[in-house]
C-alpha positions in Angstrom: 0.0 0.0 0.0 2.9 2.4 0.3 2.6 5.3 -1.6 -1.4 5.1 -1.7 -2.0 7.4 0.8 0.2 10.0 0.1 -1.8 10.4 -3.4 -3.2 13.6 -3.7 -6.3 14.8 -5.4 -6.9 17.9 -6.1 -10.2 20.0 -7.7 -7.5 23.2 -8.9 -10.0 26.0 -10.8 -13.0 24.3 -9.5 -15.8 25.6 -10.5 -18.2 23.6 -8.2 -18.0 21.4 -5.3 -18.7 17.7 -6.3 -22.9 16.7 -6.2 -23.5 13.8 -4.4 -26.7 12.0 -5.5 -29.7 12.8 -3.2 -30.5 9.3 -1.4 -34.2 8.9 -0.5 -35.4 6.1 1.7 -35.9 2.9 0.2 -38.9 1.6 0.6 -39.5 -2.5 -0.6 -41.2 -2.2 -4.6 -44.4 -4.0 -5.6 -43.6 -7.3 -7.6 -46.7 -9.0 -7.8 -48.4 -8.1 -11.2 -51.7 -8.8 -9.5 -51.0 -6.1 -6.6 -52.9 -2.6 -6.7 -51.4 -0.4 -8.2 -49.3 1.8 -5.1 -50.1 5.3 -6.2 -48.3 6.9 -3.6 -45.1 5.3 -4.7 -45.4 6.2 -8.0 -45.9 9.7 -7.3 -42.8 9.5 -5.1 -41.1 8.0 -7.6 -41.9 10.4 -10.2 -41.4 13.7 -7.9 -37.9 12.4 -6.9 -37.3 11.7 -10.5 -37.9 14.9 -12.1 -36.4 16.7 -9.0 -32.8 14.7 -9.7 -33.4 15.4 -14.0 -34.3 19.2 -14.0 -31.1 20.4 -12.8 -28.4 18.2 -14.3 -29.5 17.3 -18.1 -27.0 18.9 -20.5 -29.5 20.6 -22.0 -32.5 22.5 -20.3 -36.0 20.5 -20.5 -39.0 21.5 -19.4 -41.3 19.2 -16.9 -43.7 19.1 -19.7 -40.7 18.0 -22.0 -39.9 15.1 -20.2 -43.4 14.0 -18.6 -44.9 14.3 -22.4 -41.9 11.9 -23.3 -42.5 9.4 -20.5 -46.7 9.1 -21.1 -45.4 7.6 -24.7 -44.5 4.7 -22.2 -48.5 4.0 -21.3 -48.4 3.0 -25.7 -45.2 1.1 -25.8 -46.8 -1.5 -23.4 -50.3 -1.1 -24.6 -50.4 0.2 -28.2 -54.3 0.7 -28.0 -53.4 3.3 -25.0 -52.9 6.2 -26.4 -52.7 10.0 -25.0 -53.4 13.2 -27.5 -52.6 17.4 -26.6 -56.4 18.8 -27.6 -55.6 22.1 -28.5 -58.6 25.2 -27.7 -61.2 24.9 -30.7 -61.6 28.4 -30.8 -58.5 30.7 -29.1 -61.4 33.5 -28.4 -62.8 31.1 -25.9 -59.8 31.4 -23.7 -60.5 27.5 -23.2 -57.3 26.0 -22.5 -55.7 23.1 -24.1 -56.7 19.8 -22.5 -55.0 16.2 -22.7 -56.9 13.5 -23.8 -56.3 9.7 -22.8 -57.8 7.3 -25.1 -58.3 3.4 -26.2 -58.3 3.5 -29.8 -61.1 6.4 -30.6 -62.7 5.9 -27.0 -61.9 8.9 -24.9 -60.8 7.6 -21.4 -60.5 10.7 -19.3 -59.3 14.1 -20.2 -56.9 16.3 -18.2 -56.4 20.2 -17.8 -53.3 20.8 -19.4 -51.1 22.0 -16.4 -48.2 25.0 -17.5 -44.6 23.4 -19.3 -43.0 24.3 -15.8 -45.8 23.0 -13.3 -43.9 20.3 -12.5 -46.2 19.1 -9.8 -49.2 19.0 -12.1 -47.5 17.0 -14.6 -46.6 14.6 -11.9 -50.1 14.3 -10.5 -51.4 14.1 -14.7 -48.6 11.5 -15.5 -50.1 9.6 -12.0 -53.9 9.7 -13.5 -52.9 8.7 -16.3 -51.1 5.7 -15.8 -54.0 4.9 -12.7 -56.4 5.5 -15.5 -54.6 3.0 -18.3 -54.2 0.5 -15.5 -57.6 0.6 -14.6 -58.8 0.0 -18.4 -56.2 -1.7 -19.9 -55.6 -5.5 -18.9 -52.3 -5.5 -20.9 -50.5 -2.8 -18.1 -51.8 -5.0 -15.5 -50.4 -7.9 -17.1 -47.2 -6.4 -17.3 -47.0 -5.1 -13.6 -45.8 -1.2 -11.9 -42.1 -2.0 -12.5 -42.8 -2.7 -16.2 -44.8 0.7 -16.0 -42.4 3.0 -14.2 -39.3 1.4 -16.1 -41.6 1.9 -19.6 -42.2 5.4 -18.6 -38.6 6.1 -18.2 -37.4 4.4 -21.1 -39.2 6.9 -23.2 -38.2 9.8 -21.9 -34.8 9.1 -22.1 -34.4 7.9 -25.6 -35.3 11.7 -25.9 -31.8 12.1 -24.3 -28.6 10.3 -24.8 -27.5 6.9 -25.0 -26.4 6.9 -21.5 -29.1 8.3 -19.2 -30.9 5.3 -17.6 -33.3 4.5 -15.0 -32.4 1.0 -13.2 -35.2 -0.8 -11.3 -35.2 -2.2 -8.1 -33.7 -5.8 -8.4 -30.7 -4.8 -11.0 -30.1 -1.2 -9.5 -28.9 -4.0 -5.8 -26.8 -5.5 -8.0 -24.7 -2.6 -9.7 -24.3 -1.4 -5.9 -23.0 -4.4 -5.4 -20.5 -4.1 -7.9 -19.7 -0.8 -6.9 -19.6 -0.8 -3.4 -19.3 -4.6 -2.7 -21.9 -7.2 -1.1 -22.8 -9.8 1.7 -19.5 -9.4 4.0 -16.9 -12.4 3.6 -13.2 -13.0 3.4 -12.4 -12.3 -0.7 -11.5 -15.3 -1.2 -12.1 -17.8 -4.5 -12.3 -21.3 -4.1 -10.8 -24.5 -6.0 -11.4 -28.0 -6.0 -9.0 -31.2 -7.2 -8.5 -34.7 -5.6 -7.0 -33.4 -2.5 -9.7 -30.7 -1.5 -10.5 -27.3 -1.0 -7.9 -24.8 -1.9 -7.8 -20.9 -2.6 -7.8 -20.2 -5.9 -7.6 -16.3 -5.6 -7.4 -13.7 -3.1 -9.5 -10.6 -3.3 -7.0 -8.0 -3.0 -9.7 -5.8 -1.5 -10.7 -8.3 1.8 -9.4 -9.3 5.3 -7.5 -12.5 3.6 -5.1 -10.5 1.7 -4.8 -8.2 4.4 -3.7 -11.3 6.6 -1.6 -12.7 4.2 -3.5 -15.8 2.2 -1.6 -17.1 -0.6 -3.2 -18.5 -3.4 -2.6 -22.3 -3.5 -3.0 -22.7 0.2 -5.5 -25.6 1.4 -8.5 -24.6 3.2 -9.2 -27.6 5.5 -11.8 -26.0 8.0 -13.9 -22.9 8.9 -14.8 -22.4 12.4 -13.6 -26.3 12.8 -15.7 -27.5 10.5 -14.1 -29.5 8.5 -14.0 -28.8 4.5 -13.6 -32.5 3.6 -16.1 -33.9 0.9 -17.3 -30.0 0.6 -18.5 -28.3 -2.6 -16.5 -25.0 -3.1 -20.2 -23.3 -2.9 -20.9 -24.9 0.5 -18.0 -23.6 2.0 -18.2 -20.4 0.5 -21.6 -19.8 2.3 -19.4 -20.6 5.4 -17.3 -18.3 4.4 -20.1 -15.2 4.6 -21.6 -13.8 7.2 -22.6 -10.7 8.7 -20.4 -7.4 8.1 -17.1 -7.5 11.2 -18.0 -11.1 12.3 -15.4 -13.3 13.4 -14.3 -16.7 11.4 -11.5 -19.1 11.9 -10.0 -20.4 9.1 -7.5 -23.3 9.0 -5.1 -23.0 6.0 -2.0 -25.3 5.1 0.2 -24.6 2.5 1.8 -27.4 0.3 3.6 -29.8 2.5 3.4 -28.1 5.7 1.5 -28.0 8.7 -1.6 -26.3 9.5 -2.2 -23.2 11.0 -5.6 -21.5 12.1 -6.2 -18.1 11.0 -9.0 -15.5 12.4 -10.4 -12.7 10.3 -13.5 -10.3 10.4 -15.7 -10.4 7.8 -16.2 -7.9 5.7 -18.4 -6.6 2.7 -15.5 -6.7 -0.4 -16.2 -5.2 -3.7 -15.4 -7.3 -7.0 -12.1 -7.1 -7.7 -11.0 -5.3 -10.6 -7.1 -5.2 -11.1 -4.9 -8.7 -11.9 -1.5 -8.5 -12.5 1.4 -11.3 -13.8 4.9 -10.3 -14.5 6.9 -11.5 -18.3 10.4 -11.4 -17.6 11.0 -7.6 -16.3 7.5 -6.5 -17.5 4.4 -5.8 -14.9 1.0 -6.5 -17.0 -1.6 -5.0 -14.6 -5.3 -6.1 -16.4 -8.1 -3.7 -15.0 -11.4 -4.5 -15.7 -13.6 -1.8 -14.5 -13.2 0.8 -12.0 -15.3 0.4 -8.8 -14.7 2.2 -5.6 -11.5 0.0 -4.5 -9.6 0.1 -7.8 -7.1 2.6 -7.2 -6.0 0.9 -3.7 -6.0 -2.3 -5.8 -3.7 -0.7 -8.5 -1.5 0.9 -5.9 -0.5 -2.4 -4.4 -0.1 -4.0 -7.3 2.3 -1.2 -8.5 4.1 -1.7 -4.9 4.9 -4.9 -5.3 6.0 -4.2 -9.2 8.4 -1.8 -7.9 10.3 -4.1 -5.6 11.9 -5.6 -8.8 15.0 -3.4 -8.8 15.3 -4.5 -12.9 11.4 -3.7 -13.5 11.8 -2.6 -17.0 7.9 -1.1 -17.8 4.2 -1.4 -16.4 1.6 -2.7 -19.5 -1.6 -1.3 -17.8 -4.4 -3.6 -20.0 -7.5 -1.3 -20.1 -8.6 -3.4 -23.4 -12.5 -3.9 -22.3 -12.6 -2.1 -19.5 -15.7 -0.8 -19.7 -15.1 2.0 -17.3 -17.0 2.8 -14.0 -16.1 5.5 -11.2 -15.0 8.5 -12.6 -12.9 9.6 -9.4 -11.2 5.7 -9.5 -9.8 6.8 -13.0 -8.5 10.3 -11.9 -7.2 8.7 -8.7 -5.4 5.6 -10.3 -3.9 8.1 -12.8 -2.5 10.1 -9.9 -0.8 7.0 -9.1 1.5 7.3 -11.9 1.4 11.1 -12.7 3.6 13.4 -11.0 1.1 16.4 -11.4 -0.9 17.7 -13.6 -4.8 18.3 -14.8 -6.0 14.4 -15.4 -9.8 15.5 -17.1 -12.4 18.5 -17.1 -15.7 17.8 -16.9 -18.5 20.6 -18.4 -22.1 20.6 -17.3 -24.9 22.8 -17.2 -25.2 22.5 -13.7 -22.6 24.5 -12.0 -21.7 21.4 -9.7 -20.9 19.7 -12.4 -17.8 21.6 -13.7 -14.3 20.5 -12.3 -10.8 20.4 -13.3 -9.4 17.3 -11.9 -5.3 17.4 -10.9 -3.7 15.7 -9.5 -0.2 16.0 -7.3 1.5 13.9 -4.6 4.7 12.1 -6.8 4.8 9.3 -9.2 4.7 5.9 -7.4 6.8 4.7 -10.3 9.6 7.0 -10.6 8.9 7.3 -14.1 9.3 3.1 -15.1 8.0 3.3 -18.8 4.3 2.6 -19.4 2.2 1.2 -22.2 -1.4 1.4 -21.7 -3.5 -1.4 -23.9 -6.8 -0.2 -25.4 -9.4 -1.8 -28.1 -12.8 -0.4 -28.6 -14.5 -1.9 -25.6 -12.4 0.8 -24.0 -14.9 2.8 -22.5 -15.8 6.0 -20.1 -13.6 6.0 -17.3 -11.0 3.8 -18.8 -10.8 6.3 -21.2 -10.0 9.0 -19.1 -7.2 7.4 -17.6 -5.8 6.5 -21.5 -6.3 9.7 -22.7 -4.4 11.3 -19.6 -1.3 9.5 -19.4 -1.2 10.0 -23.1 -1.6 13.4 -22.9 1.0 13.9 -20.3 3.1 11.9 -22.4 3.4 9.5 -19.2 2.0 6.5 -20.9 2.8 5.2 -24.8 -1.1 3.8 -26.1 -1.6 1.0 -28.3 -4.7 -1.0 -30.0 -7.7 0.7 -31.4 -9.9 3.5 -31.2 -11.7 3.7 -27.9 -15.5 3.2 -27.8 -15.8 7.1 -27.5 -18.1 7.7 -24.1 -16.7 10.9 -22.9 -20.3 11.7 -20.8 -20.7 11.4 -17.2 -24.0 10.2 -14.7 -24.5 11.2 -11.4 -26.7 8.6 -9.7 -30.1 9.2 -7.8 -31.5 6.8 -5.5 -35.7 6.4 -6.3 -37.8 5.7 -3.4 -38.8 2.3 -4.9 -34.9 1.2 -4.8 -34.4 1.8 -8.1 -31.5 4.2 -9.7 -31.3 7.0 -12.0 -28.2 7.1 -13.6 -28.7 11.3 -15.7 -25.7 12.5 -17.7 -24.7 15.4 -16.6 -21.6 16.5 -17.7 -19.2 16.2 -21.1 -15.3 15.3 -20.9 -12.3 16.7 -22.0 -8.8 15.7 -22.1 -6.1 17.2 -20.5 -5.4 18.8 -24.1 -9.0 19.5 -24.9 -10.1 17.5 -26.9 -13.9 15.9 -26.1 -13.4 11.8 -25.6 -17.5 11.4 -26.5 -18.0 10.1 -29.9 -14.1 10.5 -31.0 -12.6 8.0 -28.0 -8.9 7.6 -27.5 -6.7 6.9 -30.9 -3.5 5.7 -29.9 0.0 6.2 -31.1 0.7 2.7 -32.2 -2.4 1.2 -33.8 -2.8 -2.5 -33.9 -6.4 -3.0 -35.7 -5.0 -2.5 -39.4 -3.5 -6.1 -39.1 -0.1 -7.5 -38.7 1.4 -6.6 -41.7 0.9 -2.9 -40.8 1.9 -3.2 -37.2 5.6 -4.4 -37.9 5.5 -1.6 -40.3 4.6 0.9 -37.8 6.9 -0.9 -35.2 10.0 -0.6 -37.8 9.2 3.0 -38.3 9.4 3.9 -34.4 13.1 2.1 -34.4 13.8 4.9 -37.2 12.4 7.5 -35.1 8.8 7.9 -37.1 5.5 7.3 -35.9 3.2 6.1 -38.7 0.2 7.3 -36.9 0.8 10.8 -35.7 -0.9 12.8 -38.2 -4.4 11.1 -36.4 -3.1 11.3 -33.0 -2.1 15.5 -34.0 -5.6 16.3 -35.3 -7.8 14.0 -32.6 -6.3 16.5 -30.1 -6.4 19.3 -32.1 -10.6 18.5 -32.2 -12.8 20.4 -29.9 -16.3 20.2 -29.3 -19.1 20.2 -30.8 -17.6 17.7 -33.1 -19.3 17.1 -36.3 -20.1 13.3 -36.9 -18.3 13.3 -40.5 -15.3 14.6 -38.8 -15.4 11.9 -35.7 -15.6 9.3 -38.6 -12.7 11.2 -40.5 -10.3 10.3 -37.6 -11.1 7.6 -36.8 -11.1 5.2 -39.9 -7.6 5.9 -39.5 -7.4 3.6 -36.6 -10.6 1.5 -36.5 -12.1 0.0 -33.4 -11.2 -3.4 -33.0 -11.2 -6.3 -30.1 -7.4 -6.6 -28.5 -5.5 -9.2 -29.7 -2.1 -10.8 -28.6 -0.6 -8.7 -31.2 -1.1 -5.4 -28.4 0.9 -7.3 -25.9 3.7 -8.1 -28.3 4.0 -4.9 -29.4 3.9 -3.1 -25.7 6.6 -5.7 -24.9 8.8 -4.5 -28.0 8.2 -1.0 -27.2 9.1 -1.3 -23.9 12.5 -3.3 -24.4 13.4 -0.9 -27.4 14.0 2.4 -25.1 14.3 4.7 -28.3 11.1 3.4 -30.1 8.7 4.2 -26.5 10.2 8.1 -26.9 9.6 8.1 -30.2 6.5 7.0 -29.7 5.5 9.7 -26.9 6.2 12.6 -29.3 3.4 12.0 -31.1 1.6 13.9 -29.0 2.2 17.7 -29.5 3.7 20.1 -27.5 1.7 23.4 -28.9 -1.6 22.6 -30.4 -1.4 25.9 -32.2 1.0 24.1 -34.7 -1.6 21.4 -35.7 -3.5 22.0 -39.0 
């Protein structure tokens, strides 16, 4: 862990202090389909909704913008349901516009038309509504009040962007499990051959690392239960328990005696960073970033460093499909000396930050390749794009998937999640990662033929692809689509291959070729065409 701690983050320029999602309590959701409908939740649910949208959407929408959008959910589950705007026949009557709920040409109720920023007679309209369609239409009670709300929601944000979401009650426990971790055990894995129980990987985020389990060690009993004849998923129920709880563990390692062990429970996020060694080479794989990752990377790269011939780190971000934003400014810190790691823009004020970063390379400046393909997504972008920019890292592969928005989350009262994009990402140099990704200096997705040819080059001091790398940083937002596409045909999207490891091991045991390769990214934009 040394060297973890004295990481320092910093918000330098901020423009607004960090939003943390509003958390309302969580009451337990209807499931049965045969249940009354629970207007009272679904008005709670709706208020708390468009209370967490209004604010942080990138662009401003009106309550009757995105309740109008949502009622289209009442026809997506029941295409006879079907809601109309009745404008005033006559504009000398004055009468105002009314909406008009209907089954095919029967009209089922009609509703004042409250103002585009009443946002509580929306709500109480989108509530009758939907009571109203339940009431007549046996299809919505068929499919049930999650199947309504998570309709309604669908709607309005396919008005939106590809990444604004609301998550429902039952999936919404498990990405907080990913996020935050689960039922409290010891993070371990368990194996089975002819000889037992054995541990077949060690969470680096639980109590058994902490205490020093080695992978390979037997696992004969828990709590002096004996293991013997166990199923790996018997004794991994053993193995949970609640949060801080005390369990005895007796381990033996190959050929020795045993010894008993006590740890404390404890609720341990998925782990998200593996790491082997080839030859003088750290390959650290990181699969998403949850809420542990950085600590997980920053022991990894602790133990990397006691190599006193370590001759480069080969971070493997190829389908990381991103997570935490603050994991990916954090873990760059790790490796950066100092410097701006992303800028986020919103519309809401909270929503602007310059991230930095200071607090001293944990490396000392060991060479790094960072691996990408075009699974390479959100927050695993980030961290490319800024150890690229800083010309701390040399990147390799394919065009990144391109997701350069960010969510805060909202907790529903029904347990459910609203994840609303709120802000757009730049690069330390400016450019905007949504739609145009990370292109890297050395691309691998034109084939082999074309990678020894680029590889060749570097050894003669050229790098094949830096006209793209130049004008993707030169690119500032809004981007046109043609121009996105313009890029990056140059470098393709692709799914990593072995050929990306190859080459980061070349580059990395050619000293000359890796500084090549970092001066592909310019100095003075100014100079770019």
């Amino acid at each position: 862990m040394a060297g973890y701690a004295a990481r320092v983050l910093l918000l330098l320029g901020t423009l607004g202090a960090v939003a943390a999602a509003p958390v309302d309590p969580v009451a337990t959701p209807e499931t049965a389909t045969s249940s009354p409908l629970n207007i009272g939740m679904l008005s709670n649910v709706l208020s708390s909704a468009l209370n967490f949208l209004q604010p942080r959407t990138l662009e401003s929408y009106s309550a009757r913008d995105l309740c109008w959008w949502g009622l289209d959910g009442l026809t997506a589950i029941d295409p006879a349901i079907v809601i109309e705007e009745v404008p005033p026949p006559d504009p000398q009557t004055r009468k105002p516009p009314a909406i008009q709920l209907m089954s095919g040409q029967r009209v089922l109720r009609t509703f004042p038309r409250p103002g585009d920023t009443d946002t509580a007679g929306w709500i109480a309209l989108v509530v009758s509504a939907m009571q109203e369609a339940w009431t007549q239409s046996t299809t919505i009670r068929a499919a049930g009040s999650t199947a309504l709300l998570q309709s309604f929601f669908d709607e309005l944000f396919n008005h939106l962007d590809p990444y604004s979401r609301y998550v429902g009650p039952a999936p919404a426990v498990q990405d907080r499990t990913a996020r935050f971790g689960g039922a409290a055990d010891v993070g371990v894995t368990l194996g089975r051959d002819d000889r037992g129980l054995f541990i077949s990987a060690v969470n680096a985020n639980g109590p058994a690392w902490t205490a020093g389990v080695n992978v390979g060690q037997r696992l004969l009993a828990v709590d002096s239960r004996s293991t013997r004849n166990q199923s790996p998923e018997s004794v991994a129920h053993w193995l949970s328990g609640p949060s801080d709880s005390r369990v005895l563990l007796t381990l033996a390692d190959p050929g020795r005696r045993r010894a008993n062990l006590v740890l404390h429970r404890a609720s341990v996020p998925p782990q998200t960073v593996f790491a082997y060694t080839h030859g003088h080479l750290v390959v650290l794989r990181v699969t998403s970033f949850s809420t542990e990752t950085a600590e997980e990377l920053s022991q990894y790269i602790d133990q990397s460093m006691q190599d006193t011939k370590l001759a480069g780190i080969i971070l493997d971000l190829r389908g990381d499909r991103g997570g935490v934003l603050q994991q990916a400014v954090t873990a760059t810190a790790l490796v950066l000396d100092h410097g701006v790691a992303v800028v986020t823009n919103g519309r809401d004020q909270r929503a602007n930050h310059i991230w930095a970063v200071q607090g001293g390379d944990m490396t000392k400046g060991v060479p790094i390749v960072v691996m990408v393909d075009g699974r390479t997504a959100s927050a695993a972008e980030i961290m490319a794009a800024a150890l690229a920019d800083h010309r701390r890292a040399v990147v390799i592969g394919s065009a990144t998937l391109g997701k350069g928005l960010v969510q805060a989350i909202g907790q529903m009262p029904d347990g459910g999640e609203l994840f609303v994009t709120w802000s757009r990402v730049l690069a330390p140099l400016g450019w905007p990662l949504q739609g145009l990704g990370v292109i890297p200096q050395i691309c691998t997705a034109r084939g082999e033929a074309d990678l020894q040819h680029s590889l060749r080059a570097l050894r003669d001091g050229q790098v094949v692809d830096a006209p793209t790398v130049r004008a993707s940083r030169a690119a500032r937002y809004p981007l046109s689509v043609s121009r996105i596409l313009d890029i990056r045909r140059n470098c393709p999207a692709a799914i990593g291959t072995d050929a990306d490891l190859d080459a980061a091991q070349a580059i990395l045991t050619t000293p000359g070729a890796y500084k090549t390769a970092l001066s592909a990214i310019p100095d003075d934009l100014s100079a770019v065409p």
